[in-house]
N, C-alpha and C positions, 0 to 999 in steps of 0.2 A: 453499687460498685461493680458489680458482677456486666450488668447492663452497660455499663461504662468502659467495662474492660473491652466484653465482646464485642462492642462497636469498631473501638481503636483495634483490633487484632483486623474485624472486615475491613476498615480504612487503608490497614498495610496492604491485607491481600490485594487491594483493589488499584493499591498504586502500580505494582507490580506486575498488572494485569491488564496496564492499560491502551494497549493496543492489538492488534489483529495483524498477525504479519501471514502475508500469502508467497511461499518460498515456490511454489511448481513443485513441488520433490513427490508430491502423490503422482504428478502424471508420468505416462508412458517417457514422453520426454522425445517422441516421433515428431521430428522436424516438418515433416510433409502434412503434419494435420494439425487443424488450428484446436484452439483451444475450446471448449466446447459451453455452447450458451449458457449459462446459469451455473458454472464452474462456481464454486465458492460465493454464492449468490449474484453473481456480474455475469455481463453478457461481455465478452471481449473479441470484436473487431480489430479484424487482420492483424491476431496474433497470435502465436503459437507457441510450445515448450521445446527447449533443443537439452538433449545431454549435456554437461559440459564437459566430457572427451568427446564430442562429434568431431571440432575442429580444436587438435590441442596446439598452442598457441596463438589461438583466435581471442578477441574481445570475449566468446561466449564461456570459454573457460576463464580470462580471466574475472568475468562479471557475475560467475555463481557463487555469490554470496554465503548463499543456504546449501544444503548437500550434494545435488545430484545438478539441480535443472534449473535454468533460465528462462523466462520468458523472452521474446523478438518478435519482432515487426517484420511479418512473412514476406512481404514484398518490398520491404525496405520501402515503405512511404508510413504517410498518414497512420497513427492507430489509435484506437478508443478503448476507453471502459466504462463501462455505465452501471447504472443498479435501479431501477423500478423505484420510487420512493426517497432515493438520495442517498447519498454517502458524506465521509468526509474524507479530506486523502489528508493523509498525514505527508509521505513522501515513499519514495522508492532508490534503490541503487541503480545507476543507468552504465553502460560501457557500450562502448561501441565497437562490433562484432568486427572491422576491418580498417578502418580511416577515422579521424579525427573529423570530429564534424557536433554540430551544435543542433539543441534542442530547445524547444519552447512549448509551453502548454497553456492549454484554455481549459476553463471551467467551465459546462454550461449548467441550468436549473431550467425547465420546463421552457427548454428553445430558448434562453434568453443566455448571454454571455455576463457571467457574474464575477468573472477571474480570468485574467490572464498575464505572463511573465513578460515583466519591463523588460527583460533584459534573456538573451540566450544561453544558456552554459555548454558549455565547452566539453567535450567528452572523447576519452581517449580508448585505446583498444587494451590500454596497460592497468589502470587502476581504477573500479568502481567509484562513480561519484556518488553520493548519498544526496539528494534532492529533495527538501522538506520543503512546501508548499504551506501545510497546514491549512488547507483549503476547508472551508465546511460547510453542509447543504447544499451539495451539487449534486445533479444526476448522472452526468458526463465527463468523463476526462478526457480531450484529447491529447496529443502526444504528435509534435511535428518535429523535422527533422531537415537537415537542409543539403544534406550530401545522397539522398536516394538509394542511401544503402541501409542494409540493418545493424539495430544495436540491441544490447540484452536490458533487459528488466529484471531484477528481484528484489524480493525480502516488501512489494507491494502491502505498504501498511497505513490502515485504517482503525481506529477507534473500534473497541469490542462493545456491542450493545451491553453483552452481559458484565462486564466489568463498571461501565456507567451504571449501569442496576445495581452492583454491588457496593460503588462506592457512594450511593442515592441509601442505600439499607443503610450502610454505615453513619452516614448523616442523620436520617432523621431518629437512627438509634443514640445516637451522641446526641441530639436536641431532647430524646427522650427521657433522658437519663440527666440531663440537668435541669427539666422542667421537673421533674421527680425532686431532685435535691434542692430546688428554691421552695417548694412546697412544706418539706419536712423542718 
């Protein structure tokens, strides 16, 4: 019983837990510098953290989601995220820092295109869109844009390794625990 209990208690934590959200609130939040290789295990290409009072009334303030900071696309084009080994992207909040303008994304896996959005969404400078993909086993995110300007990123969220380990402990403690009780 006790084994049965402590499983169902890991299962809850693990629901609770089950994702990875990357807000920017640790960085500096310095506009002029991009975000730096291996930040939160990702490499991220042409893109950077901005305050969100840098520009008050911009997309950037209204797109921080989480505390302080935003991510954007420093040159207003093209930007990536990657990880060594893969990721999954659950989704992210997007707003666009000046203009309405639309976004599309691709998936890649070892150079190959595995993902990509049928269709463009529409993003305004007013209210964060939340954009769930649920992509998984990718090593690349791109992130394209059709107006050539920048828009903000956050709340960038992925599946917690450790959370999947937990809610894996929870299971095979739950299988443990009634191979125990068909036994006695």
């Amino acid at each position: 019983m006790k084994h049965t209990i402590f499983s169902l208690l890991l299962l809850l934590a693990s629901a609770g837990a089950c994702a990875g959200v990357i807000g920017f609130d640790d960085l500096a939040g310095d506009e002029s510098a991009p975000i730096a290789k291996g930040y939160e295990g990702f490499d991220w290409d042409n893109l950077g953290a901005i305050r969100a009072d840098a520009y008050p009334g911009s997309g950037y303030a209204a797109g921080t989601v989480s505390f302080a900071n935003t991510a954007f696309n420093r040159d207003g084009g093209v930007a990536a995220v990657s990880k060594a080994g893969g990721f999954d992207f659950v989704g992210a909040f997007f707003t666009s820092a000046w203009l309405e303008q639309e976004l599309a994304f691709d998936g890649w896996r070892d150079g190959r295109l595995v993902h990509s959005t049928a269709v463009s969404y529409v993003i305004d400078t007013a209210t964060p869109l939340w954009i769930g993909l649920g992509w998984k086993d990718i090593d690349t995110l791109v992130i394209y844009n059709s107006s050539g300007t920048q828009w903000a990123m956050d709340d960038f969220t992925v599946p917690e390794p450790a959370s999947l380990a937990l809610f894996g402990t929870a299971l095979a403690g739950l299988a443990m625990a009634r191979r125990r009780r068909v036994k006695a």
